[in-house]
Backbone bond lengths (Angstrom), bond angles and torsions (degrees), N, CA, C in turn:
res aa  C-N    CA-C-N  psi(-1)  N-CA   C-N-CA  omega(-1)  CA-C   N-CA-C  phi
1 X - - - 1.445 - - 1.525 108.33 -
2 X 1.296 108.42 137.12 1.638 109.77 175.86 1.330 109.13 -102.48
3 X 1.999 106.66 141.53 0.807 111.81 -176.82 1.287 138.58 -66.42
4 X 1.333 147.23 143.18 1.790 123.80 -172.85 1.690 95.75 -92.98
5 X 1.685 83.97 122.71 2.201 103.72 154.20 1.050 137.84 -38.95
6 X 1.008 156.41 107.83 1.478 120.82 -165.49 1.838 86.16 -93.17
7 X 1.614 76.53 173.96 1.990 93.40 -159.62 1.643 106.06 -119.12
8 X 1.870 102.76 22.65 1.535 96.97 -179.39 1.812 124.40 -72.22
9 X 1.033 120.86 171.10 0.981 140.14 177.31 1.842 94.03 -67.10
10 X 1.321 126.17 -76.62 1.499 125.33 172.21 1.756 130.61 -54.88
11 X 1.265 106.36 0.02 1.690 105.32 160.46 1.487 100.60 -86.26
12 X 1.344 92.38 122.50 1.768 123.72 -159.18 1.839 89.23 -92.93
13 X 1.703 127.41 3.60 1.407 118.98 163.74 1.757 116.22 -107.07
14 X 1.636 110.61 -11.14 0.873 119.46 178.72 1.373 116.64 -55.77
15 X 1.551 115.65 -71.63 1.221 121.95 173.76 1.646 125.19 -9.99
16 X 1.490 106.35 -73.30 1.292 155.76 148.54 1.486 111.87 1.46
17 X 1.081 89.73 -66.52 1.791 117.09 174.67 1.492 108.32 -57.21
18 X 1.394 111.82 -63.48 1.408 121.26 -167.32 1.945 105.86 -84.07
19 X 1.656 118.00 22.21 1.214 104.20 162.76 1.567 104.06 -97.05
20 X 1.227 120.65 139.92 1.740 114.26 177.01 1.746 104.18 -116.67
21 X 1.345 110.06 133.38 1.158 132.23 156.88 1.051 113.59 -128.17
22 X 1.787 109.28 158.06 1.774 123.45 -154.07 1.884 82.00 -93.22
23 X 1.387 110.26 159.78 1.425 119.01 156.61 1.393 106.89 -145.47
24 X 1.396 101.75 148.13 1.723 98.32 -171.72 1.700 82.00 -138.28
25 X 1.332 133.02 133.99 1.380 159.55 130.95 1.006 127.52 -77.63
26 X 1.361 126.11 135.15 1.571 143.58 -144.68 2.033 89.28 -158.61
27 X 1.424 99.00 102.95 1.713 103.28 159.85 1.323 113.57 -123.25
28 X 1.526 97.96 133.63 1.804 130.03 -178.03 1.491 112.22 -110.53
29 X 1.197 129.11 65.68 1.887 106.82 -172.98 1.154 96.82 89.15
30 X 1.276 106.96 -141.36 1.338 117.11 -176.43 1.380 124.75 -93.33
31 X 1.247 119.70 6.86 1.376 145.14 -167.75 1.767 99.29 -84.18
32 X 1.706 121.24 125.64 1.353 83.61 151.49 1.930 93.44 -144.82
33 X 1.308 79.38 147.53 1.825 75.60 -176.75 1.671 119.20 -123.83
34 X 1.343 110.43 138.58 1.545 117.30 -147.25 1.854 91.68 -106.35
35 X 1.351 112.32 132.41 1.974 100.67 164.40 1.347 87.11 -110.11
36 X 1.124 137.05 146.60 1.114 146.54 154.63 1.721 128.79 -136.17
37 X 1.387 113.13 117.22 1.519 123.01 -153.99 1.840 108.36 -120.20
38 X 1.357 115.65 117.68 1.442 114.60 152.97 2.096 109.07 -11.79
39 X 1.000 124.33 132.69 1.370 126.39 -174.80 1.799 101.51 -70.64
40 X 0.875 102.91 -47.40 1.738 115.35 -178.61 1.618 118.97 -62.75
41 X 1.648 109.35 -6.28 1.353 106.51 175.99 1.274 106.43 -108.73
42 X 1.615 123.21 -11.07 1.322 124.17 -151.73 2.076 88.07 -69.94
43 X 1.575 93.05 150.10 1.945 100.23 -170.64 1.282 113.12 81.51
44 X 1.364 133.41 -10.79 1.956 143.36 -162.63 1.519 106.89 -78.69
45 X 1.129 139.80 130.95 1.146 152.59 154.34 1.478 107.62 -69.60
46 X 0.825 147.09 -175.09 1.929 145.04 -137.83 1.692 104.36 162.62
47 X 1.016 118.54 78.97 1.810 111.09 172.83 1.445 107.90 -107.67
48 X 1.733 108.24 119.80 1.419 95.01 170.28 1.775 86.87 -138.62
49 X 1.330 120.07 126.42 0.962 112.53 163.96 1.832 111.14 87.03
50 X 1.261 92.49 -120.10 1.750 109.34 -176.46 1.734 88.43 -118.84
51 X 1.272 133.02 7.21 1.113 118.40 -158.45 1.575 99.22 -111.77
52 X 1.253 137.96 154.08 1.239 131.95 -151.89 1.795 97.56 -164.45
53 X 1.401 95.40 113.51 1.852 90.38 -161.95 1.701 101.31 -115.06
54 X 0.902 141.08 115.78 1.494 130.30 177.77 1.439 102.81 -86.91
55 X 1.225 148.81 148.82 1.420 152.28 114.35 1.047 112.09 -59.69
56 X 1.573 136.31 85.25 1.240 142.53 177.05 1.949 117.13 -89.35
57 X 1.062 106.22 119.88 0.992 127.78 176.94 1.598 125.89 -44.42
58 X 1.247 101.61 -31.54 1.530 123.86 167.70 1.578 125.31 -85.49
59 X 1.519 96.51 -6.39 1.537 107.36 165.18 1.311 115.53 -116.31
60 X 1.703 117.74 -51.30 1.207 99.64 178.66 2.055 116.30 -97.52
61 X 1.521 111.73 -14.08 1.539 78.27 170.36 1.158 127.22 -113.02
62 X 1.721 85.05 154.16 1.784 108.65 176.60 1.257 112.97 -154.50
63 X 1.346 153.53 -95.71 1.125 125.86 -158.94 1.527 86.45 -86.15
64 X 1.860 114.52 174.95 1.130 122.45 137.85 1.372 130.56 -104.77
65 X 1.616 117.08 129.45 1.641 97.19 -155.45 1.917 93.83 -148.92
66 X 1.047 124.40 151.57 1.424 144.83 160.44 1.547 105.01 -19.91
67 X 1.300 106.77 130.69 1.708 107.39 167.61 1.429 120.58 -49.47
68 X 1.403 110.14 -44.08 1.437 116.03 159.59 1.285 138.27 -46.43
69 X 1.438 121.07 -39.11 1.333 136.24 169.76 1.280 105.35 -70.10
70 X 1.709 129.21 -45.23 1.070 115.21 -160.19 1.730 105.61 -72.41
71 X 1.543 116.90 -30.73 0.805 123.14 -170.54 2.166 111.25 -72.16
72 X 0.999 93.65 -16.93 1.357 99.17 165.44 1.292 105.47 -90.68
73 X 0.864 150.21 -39.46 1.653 135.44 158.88 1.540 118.79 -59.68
74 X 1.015 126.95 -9.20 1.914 145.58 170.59 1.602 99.09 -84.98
75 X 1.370 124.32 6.24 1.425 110.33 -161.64 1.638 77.44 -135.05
76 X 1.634 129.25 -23.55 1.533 110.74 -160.62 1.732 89.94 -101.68
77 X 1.101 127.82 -6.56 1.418 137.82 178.52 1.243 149.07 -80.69
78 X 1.692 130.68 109.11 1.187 108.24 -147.45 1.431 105.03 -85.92
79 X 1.203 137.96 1.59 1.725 136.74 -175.47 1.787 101.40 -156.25
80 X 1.157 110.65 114.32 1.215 137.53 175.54 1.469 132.15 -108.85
81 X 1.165 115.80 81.91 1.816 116.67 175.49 1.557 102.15 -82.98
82 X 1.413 104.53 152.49 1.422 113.90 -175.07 1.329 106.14 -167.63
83 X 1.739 115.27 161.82 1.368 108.42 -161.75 1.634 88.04 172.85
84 X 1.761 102.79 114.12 1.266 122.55 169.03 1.401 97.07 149.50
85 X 1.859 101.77 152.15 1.654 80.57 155.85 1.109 169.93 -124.10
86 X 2.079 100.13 41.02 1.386 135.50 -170.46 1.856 88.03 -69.63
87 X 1.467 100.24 -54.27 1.414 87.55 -163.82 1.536 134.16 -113.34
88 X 1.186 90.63 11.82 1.728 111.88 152.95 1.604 99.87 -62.99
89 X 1.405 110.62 -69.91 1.706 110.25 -173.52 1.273 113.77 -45.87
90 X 1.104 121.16 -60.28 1.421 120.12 172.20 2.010 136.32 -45.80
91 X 1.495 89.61 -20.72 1.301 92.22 166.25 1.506 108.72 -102.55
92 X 1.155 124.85 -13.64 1.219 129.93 173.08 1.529 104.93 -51.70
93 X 1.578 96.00 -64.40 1.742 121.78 170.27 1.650 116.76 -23.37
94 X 1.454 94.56 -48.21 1.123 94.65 -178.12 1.517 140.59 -112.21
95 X 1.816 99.43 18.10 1.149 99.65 155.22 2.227 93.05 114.86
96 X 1.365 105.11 -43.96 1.694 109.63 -178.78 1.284 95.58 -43.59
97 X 1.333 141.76 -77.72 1.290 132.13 -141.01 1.830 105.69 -105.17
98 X 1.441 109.38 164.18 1.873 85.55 167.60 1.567 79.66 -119.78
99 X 1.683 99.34 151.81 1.998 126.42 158.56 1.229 96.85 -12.10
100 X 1.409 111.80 -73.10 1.801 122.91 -139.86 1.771 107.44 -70.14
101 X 2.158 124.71 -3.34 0.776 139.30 167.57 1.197 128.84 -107.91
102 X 1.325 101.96 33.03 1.739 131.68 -174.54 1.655 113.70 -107.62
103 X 1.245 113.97 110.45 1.389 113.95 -175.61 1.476 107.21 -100.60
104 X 1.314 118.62 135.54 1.259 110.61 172.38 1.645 123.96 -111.57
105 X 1.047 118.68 155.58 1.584 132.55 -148.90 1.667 87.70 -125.53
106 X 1.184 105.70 139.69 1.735 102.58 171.45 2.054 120.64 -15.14
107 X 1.711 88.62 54.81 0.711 83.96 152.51 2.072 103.64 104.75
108 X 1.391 106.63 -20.09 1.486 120.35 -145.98 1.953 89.55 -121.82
109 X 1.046 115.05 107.01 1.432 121.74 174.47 1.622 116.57 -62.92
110 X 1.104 101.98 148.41 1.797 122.74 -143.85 1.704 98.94 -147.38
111 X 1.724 104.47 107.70 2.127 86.93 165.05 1.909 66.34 -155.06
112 X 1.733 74.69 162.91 1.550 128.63 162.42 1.159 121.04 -134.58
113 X 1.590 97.28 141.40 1.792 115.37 -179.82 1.528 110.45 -126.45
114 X 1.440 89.44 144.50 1.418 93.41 -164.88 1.943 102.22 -130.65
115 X 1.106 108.68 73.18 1.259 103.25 175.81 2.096 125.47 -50.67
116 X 1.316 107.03 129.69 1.425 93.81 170.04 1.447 126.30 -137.63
């Protein structure tokens, strides 16, 4: 029997749940590398400066899945690009990335991990 969710406003996992970002995984060997993008940027052009950021669709989407999930796939992964800022914060949150390795894009937070 499955358990029932509750659907309040104050379950501090609810929220959480209902943010969706795309993740697309790519495994080589032992290599596996995750793009994972805010859903609302996926197709976005990015101009800040001289800097010119695409959210390409052919890199980062593939599934659409829970900030949570994605972030459990950011933990099974050895190289992680990412870009938005549901789930920049959230890995921040949780310790993967630090602030001070946060690049920002007009405005739109940007990290990579590179496990070795």
């Amino acid at each position: 029997m499955r358990r029932a969710e509750p659907d309040l406003p104050s379950d501090p996992f609810r929220s959480a749940r209902a943010l969706e970002v795309y993740v697309n995984v790519r495994r080589w060997g032992r290599c596996v590398l995750l793009a994972t993008c805010d859903a609302e940027l996926l197709g976005k052009v990015l101009k800040d400066g001289k800097i010119t950021f695409e959210v390409r669709e052919d890199f980062y989407k593939g599934l659409k899945v829970s900030v949570i999930e994605a972030i459990d796939l950011v933990r099974q992964s050895t190289i992680v690009n990412m870009i938005g800022k549901r789930i920049v914060k959230k890995a921040i949150e949780e310790g993967l990335i630090h602030p001070e390795a946060v690049l920002k894009i007009s405005g739109i937070p940007h990290a990579q991990i590179v496990k070795v």
